[in-house]
DOVEXNU-426144 format. One record per atom (N, C-alpha, C): residue number from 0; residue in three letters; atom name; x, y, z. Coordinates in nm, 3 decimals. Layout:
% DOVEXNU-426144
{node NUM 'ALA' 'CA' {X Y Z}}
...
//
This chain:
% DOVEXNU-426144
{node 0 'UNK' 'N' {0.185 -2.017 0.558}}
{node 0 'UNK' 'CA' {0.137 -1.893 0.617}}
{node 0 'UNK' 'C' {0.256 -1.799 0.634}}
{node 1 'UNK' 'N' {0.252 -1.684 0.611}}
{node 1 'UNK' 'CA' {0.343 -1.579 0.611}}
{node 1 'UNK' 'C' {0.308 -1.513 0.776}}
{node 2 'UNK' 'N' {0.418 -1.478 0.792}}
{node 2 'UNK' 'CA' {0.465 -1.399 0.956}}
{node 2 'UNK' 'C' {0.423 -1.245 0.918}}
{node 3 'UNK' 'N' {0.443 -1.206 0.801}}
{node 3 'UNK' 'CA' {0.384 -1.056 0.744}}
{node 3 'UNK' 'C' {0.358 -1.064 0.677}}
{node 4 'UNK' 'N' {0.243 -1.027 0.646}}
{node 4 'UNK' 'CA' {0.162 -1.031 0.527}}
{node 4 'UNK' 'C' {0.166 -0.894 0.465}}
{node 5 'UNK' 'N' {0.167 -0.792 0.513}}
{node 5 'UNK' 'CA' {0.178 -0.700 0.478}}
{node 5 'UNK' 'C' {0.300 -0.690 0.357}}
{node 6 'UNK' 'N' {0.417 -0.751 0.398}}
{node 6 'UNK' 'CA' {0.578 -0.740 0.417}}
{node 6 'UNK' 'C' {0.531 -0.849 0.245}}
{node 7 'UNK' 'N' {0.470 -0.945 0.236}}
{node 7 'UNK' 'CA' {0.473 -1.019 0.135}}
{node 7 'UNK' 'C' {0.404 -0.986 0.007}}
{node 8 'UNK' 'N' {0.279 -0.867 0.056}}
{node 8 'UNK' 'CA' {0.196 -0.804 -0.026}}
{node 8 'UNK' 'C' {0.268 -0.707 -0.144}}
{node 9 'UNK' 'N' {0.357 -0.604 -0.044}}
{node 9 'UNK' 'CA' {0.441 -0.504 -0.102}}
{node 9 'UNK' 'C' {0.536 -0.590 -0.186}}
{node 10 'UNK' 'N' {0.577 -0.697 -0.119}}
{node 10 'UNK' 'CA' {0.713 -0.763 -0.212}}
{node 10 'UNK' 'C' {0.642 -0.800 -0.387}}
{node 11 'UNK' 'N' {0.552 -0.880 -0.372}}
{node 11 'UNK' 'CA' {0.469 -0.906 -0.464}}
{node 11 'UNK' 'C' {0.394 -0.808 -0.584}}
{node 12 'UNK' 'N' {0.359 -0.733 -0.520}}
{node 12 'UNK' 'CA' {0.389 -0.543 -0.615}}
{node 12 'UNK' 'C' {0.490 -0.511 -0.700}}
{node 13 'UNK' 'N' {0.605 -0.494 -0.590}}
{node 13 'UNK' 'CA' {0.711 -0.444 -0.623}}
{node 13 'UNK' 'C' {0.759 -0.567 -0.744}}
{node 14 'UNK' 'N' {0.774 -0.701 -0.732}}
{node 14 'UNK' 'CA' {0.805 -0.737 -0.799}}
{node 14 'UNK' 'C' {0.776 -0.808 -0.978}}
{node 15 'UNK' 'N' {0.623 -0.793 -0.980}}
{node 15 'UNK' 'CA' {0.498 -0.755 -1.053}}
{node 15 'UNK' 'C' {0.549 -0.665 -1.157}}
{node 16 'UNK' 'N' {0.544 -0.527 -1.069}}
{node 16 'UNK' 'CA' {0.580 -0.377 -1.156}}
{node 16 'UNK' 'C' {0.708 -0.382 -1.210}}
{node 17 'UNK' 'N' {0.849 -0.499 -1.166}}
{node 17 'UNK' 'CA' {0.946 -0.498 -1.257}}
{node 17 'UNK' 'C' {0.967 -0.576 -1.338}}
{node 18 'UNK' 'N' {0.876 -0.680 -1.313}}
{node 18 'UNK' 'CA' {0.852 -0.792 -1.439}}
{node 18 'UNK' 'C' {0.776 -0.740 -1.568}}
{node 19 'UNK' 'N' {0.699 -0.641 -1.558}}
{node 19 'UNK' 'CA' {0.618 -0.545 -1.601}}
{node 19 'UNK' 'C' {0.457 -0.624 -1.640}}
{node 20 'UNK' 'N' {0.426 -0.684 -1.556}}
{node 20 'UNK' 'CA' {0.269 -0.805 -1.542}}
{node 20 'UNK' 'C' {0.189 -0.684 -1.534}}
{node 21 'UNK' 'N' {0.093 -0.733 -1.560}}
{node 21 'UNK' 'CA' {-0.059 -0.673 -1.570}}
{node 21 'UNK' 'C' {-0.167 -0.619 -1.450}}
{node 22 'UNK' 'N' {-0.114 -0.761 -1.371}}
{node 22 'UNK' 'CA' {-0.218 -0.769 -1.257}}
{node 22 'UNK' 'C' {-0.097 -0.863 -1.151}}
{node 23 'UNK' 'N' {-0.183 -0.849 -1.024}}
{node 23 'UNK' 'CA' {-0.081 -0.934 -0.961}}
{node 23 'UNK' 'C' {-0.189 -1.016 -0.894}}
{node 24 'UNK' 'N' {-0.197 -1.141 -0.821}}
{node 24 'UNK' 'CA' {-0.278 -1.202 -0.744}}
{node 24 'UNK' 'C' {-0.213 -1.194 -0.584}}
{node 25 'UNK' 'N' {-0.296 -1.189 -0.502}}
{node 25 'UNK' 'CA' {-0.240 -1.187 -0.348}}
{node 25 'UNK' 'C' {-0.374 -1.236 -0.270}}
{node 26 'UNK' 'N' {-0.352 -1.291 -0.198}}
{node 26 'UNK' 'CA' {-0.409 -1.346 -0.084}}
{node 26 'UNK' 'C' {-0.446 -1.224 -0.022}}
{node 27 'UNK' 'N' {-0.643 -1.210 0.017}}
{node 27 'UNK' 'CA' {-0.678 -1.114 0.072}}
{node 27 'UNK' 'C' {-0.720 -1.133 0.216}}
{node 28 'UNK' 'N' {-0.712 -0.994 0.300}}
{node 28 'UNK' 'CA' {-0.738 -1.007 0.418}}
{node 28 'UNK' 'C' {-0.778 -0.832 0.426}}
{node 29 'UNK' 'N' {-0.847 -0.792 0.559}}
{node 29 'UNK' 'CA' {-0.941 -0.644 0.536}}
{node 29 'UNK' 'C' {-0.793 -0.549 0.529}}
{node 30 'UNK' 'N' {-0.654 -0.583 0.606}}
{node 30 'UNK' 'CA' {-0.616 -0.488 0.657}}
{node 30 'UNK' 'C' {-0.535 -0.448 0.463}}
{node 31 'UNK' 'N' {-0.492 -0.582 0.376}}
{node 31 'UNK' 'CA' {-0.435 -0.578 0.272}}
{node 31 'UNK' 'C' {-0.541 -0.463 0.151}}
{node 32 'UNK' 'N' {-0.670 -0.502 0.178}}
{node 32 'UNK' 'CA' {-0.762 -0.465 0.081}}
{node 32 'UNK' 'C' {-0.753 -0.307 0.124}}
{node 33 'UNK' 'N' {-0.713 -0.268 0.228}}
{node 33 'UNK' 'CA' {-0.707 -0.110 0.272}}
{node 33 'UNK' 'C' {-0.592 -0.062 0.216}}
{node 34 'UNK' 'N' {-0.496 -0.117 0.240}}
{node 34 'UNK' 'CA' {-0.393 -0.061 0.190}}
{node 34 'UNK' 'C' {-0.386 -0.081 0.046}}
{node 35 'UNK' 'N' {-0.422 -0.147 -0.040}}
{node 35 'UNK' 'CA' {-0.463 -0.160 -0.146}}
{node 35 'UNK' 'C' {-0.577 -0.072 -0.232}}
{node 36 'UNK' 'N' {-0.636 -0.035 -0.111}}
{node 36 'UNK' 'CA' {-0.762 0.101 -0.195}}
{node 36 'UNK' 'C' {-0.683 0.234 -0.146}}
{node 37 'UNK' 'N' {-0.539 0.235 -0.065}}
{node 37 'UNK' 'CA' {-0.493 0.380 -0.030}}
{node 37 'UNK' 'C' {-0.443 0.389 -0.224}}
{node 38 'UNK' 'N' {-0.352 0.291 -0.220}}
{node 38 'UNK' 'CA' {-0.296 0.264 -0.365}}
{node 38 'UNK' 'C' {-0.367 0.319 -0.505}}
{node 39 'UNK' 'N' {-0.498 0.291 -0.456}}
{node 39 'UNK' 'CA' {-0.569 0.299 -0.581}}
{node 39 'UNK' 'C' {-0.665 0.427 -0.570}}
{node 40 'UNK' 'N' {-0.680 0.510 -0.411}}
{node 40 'UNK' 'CA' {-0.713 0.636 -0.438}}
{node 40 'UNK' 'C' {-0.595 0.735 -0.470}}
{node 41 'UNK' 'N' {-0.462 0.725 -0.450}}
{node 41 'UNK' 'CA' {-0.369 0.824 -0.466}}
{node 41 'UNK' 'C' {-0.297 0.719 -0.602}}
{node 42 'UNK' 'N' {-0.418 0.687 -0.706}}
{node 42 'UNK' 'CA' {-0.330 0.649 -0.863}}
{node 42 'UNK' 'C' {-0.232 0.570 -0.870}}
{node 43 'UNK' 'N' {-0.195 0.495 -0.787}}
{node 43 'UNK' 'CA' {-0.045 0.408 -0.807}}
{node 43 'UNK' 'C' {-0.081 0.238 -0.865}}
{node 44 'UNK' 'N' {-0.253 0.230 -0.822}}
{node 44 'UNK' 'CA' {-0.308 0.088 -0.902}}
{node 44 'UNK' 'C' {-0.411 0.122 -1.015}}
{node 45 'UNK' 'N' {-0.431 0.059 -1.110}}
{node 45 'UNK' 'CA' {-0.599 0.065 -1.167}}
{node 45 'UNK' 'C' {-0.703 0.074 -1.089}}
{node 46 'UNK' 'N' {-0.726 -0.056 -1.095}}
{node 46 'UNK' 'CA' {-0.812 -0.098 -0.979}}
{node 46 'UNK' 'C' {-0.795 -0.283 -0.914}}
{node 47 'UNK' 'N' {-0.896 -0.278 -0.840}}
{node 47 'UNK' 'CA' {-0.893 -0.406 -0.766}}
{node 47 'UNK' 'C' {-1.016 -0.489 -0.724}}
{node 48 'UNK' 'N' {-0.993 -0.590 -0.771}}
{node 48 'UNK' 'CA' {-1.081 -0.700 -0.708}}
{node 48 'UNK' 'C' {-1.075 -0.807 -0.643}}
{node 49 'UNK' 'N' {-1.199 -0.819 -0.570}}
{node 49 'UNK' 'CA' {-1.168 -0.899 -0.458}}
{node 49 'UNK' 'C' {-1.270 -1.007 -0.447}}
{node 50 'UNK' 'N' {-1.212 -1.178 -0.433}}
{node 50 'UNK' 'CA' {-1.319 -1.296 -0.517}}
{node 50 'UNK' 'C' {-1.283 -1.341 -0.333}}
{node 51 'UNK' 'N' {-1.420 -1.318 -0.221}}
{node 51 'UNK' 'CA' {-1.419 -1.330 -0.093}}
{node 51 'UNK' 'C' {-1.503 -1.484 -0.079}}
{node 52 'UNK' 'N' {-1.569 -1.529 -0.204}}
{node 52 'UNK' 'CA' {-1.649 -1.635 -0.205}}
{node 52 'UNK' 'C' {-1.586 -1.779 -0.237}}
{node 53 'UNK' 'N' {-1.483 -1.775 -0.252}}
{node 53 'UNK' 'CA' {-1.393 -1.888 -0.231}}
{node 53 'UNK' 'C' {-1.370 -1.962 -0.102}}
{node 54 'UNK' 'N' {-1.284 -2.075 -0.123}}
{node 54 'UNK' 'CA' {-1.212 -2.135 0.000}}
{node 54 'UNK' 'C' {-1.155 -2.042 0.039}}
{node 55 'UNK' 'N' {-1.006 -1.982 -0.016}}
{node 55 'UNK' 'CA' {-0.919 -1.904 0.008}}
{node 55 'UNK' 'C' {-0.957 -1.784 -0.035}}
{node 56 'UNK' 'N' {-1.001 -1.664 -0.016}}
{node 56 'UNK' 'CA' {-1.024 -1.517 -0.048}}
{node 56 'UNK' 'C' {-0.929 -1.473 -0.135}}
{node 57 'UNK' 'N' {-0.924 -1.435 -0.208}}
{node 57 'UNK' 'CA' {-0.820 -1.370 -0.325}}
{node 57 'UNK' 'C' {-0.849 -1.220 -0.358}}
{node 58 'UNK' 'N' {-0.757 -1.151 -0.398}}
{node 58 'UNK' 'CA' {-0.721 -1.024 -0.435}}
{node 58 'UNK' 'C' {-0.633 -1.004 -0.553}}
{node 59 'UNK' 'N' {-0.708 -0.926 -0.702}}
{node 59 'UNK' 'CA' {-0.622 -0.904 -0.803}}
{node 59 'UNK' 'C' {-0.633 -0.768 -0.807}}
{node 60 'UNK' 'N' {-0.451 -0.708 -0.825}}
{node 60 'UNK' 'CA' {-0.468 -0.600 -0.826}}
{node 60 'UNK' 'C' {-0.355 -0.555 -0.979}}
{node 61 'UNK' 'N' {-0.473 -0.457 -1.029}}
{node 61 'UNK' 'CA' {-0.423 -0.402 -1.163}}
{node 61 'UNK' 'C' {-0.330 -0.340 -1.164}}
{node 62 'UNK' 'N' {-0.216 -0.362 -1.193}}
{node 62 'UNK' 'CA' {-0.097 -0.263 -1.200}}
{node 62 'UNK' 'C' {-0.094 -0.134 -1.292}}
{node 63 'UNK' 'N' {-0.071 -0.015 -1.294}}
{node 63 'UNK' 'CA' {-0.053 0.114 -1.382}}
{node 63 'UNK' 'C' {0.071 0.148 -1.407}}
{node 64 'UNK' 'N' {0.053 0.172 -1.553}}
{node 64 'UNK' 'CA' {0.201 0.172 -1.594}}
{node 64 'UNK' 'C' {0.198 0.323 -1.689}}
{node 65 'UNK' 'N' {0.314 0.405 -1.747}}
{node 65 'UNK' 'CA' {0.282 0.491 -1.832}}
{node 65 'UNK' 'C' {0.297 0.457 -1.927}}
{node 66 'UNK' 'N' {0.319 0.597 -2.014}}
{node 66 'UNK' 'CA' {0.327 0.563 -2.171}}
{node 66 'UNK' 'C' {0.403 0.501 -2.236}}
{node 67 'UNK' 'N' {0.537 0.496 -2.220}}
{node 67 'UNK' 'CA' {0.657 0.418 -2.241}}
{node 67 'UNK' 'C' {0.665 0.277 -2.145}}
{node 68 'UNK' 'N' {0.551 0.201 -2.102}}
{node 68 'UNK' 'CA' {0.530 0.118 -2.006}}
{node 68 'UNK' 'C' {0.647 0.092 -1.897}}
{node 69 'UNK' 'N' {0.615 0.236 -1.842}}
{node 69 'UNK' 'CA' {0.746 0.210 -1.698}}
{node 69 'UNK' 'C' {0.586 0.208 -1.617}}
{node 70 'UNK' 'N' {0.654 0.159 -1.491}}
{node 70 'UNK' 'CA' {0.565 0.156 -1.425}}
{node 70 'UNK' 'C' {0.537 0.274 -1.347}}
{node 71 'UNK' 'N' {0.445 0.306 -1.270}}
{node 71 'UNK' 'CA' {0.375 0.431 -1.192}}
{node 71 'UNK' 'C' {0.469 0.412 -1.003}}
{node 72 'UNK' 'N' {0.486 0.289 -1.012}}
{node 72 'UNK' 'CA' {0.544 0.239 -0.868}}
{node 72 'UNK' 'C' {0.653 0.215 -0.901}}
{node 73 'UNK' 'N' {0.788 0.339 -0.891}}
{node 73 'UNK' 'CA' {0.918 0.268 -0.870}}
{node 73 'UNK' 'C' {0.970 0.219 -0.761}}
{node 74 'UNK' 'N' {0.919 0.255 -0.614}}
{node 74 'UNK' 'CA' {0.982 0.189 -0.509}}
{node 74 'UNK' 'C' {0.839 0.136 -0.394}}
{node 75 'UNK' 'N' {0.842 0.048 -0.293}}
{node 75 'UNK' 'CA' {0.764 0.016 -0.204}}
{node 75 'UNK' 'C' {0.833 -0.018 -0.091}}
{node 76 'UNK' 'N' {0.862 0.069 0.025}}
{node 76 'UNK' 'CA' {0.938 0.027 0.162}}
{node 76 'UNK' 'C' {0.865 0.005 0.285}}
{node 77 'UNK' 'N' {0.863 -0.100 0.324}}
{node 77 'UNK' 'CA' {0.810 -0.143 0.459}}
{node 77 'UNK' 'C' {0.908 -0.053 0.546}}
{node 78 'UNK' 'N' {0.776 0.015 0.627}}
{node 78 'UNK' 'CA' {0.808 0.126 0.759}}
{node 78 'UNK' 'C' {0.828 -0.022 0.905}}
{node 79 'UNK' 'N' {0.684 0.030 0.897}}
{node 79 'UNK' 'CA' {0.630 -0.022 1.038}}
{node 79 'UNK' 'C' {0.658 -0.228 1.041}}
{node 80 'UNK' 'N' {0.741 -0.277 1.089}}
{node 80 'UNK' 'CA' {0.740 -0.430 1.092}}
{node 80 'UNK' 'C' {0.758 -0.483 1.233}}
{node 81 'UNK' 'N' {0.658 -0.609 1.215}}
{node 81 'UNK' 'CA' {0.654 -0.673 1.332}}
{node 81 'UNK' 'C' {0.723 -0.696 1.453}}
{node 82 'UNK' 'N' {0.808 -0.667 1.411}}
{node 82 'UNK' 'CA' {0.929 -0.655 1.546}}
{node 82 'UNK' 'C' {1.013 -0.499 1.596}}
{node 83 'UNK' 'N' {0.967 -0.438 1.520}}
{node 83 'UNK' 'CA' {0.905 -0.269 1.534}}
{node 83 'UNK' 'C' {0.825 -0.205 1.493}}
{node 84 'UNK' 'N' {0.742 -0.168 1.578}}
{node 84 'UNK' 'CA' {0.633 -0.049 1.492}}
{node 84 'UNK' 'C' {0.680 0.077 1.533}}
{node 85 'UNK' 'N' {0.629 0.138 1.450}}
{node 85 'UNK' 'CA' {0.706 0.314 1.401}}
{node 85 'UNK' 'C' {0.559 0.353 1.403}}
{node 86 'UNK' 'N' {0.528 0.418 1.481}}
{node 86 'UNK' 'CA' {0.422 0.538 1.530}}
{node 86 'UNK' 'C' {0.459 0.672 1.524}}
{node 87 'UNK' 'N' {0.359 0.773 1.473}}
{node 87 'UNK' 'CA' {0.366 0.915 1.452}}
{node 87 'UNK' 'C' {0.223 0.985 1.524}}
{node 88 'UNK' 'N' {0.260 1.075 1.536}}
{node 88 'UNK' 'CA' {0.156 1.141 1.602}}
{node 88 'UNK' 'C' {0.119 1.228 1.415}}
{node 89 'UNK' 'N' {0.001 1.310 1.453}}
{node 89 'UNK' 'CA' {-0.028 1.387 1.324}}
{node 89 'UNK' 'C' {0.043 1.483 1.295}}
{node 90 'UNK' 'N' {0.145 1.534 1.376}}
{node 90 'UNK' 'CA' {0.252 1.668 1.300}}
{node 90 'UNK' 'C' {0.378 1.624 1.310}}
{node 91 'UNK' 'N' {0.409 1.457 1.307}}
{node 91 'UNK' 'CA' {0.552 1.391 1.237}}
{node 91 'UNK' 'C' {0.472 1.310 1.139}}
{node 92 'UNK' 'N' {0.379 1.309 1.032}}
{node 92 'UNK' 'CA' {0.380 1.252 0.961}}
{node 92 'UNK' 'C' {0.452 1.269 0.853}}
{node 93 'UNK' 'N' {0.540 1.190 0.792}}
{node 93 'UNK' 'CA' {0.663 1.222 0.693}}
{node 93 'UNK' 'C' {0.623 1.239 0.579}}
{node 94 'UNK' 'N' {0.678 1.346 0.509}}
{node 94 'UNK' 'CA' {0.668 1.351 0.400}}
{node 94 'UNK' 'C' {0.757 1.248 0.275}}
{node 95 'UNK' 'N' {0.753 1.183 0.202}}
{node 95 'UNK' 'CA' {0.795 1.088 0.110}}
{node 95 'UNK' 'C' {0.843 1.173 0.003}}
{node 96 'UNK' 'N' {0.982 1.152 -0.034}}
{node 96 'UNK' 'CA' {1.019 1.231 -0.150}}
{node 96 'UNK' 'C' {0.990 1.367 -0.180}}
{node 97 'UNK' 'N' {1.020 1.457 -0.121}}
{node 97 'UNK' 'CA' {0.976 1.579 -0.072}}
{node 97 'UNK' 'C' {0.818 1.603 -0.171}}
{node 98 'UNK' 'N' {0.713 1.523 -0.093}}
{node 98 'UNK' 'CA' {0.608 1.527 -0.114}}
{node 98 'UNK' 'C' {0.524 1.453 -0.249}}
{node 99 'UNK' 'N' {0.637 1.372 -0.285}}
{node 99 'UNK' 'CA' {0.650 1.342 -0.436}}
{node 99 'UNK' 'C' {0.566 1.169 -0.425}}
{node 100 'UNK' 'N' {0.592 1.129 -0.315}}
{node 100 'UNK' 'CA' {0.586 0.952 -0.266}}
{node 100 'UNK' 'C' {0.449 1.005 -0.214}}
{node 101 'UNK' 'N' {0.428 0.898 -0.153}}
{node 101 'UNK' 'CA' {0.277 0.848 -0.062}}
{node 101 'UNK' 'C' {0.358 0.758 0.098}}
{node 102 'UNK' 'N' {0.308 0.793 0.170}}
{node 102 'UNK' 'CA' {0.319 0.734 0.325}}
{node 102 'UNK' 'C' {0.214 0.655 0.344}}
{node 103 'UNK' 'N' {0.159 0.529 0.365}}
{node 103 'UNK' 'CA' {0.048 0.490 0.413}}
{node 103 'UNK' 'C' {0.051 0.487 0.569}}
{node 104 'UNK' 'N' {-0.077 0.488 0.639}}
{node 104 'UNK' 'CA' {-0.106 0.504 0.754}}
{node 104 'UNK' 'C' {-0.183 0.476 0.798}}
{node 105 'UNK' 'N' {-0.197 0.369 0.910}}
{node 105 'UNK' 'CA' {-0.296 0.308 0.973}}
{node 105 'UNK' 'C' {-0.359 0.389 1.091}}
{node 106 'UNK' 'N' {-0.486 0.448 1.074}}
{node 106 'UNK' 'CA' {-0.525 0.500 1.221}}
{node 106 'UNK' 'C' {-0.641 0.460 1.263}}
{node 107 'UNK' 'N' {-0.669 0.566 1.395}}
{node 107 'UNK' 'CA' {-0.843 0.497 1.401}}
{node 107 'UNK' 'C' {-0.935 0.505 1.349}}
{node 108 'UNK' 'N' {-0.920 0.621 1.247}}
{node 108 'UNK' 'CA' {-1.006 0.619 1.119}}
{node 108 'UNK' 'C' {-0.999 0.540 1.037}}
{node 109 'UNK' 'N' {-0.917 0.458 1.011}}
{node 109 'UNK' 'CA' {-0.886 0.368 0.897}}
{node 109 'UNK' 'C' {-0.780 0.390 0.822}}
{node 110 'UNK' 'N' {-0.728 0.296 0.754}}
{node 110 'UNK' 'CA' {-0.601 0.318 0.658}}
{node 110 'UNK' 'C' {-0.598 0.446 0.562}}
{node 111 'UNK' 'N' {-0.501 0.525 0.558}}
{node 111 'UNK' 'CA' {-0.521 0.627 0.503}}
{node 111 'UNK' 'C' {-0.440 0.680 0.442}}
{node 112 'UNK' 'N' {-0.378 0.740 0.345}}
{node 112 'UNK' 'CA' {-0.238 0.820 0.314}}
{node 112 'UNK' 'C' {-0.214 0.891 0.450}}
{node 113 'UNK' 'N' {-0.062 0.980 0.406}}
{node 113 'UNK' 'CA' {-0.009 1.010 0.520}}
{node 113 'UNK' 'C' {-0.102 1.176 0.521}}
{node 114 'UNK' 'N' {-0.121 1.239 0.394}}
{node 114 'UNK' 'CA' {-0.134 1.352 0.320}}
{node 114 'UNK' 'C' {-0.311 1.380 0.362}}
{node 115 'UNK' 'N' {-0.373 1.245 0.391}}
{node 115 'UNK' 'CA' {-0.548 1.266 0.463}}
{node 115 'UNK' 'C' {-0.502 1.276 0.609}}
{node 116 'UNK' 'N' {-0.429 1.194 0.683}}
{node 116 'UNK' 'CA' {-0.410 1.182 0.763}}
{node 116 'UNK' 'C' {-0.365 1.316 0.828}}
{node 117 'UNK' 'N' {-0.327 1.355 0.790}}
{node 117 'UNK' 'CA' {-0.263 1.523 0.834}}
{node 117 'UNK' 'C' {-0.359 1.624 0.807}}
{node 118 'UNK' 'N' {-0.467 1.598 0.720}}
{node 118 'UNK' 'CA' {-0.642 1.683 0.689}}
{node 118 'UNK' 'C' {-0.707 1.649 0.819}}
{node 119 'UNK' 'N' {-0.641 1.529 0.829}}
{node 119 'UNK' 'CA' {-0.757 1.475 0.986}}
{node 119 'UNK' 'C' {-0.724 1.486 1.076}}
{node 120 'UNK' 'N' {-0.581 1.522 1.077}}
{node 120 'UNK' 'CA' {-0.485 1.598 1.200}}
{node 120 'UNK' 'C' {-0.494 1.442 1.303}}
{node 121 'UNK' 'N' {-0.478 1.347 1.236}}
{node 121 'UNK' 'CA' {-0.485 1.198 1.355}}
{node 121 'UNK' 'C' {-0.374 1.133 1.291}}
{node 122 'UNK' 'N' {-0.302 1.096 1.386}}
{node 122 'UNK' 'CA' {-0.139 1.031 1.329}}
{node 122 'UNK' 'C' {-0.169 0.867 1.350}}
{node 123 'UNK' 'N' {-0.066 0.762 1.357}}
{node 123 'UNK' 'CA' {-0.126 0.604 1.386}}
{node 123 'UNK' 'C' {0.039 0.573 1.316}}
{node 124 'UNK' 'N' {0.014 0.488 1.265}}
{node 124 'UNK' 'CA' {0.104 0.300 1.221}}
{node 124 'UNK' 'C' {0.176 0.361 1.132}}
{node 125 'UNK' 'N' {0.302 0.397 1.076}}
{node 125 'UNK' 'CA' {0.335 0.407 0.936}}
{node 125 'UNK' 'C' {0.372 0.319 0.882}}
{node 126 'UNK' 'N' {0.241 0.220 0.785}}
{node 126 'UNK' 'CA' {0.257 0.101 0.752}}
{node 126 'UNK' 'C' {0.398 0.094 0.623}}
{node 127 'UNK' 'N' {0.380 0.165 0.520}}
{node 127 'UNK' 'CA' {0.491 0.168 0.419}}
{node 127 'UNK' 'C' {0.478 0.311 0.369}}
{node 128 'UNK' 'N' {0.577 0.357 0.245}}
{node 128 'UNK' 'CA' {0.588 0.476 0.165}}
{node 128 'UNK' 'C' {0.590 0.378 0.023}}
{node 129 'UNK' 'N' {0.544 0.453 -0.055}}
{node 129 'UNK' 'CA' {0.567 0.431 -0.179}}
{node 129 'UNK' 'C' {0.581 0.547 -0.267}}
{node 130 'UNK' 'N' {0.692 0.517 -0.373}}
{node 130 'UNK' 'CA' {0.714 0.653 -0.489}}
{node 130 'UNK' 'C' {0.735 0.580 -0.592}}
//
């Protein structure tokens, strides 16, 4: 069992997209599958599926790559970790690469980019950035 799962999800991405694999497999749970559909509404995955009818719940997620097969995800940084969380209100939500990255963000609406999150004017968790 992992202490962050979150922290093991991103590693597993990140390291996927430099091996240059297809798909990655990860162990699913609701809060992973959210942050995993922020991914895949702001283009950084294909898509994803999720096999919940097992012993163990599983999650494959399609990696996107471009034309010259670089990948779409050059970096993934854990913000918010278990032994600090990093909270924003809705007018410090950071911008990533002067607007270039994605912020994910946990609120009471649900997991969200940083870029909805600021439409919804509701700040929360800054779980990771990715560019």
């Amino acid at each position: 069992m992992h202490s962050d799962s979150i922290s093991d999800f991103l590693t597993r991405i990140r390291n996927a997209c430099r091996a240059g694999h297809r798909y990655v497999d990860l162990s699913w749970s609701t809060v992973l599958e959210a942050v995993a559909e922020v991914l895949k509404e702001e283009h950084y995955v294909e898509h994803i599926l999720v096999k919940k009818d097992v012993a163990i719940p599983k999650m494959r997620v399609f990696l996107k790559y471009g034309p010259n097969r670089n990948s779409v995800i050059k970096e993934l940084k854990r913000i918010s970790k278990p032994g600090r969380r990093h909270y924003v209100s809705a007018k410090q939500i950071p911008y990533v690469r002067s607007g270039l990255g994605l912020s994910v963000i946990s609120t009471s609406k649900g997991m969200m980019s940083g870029k909805k999150a600021l439409e919804q004017n509701v700040g929360g968790e800054v779980i990771c950035y990715v560019w």
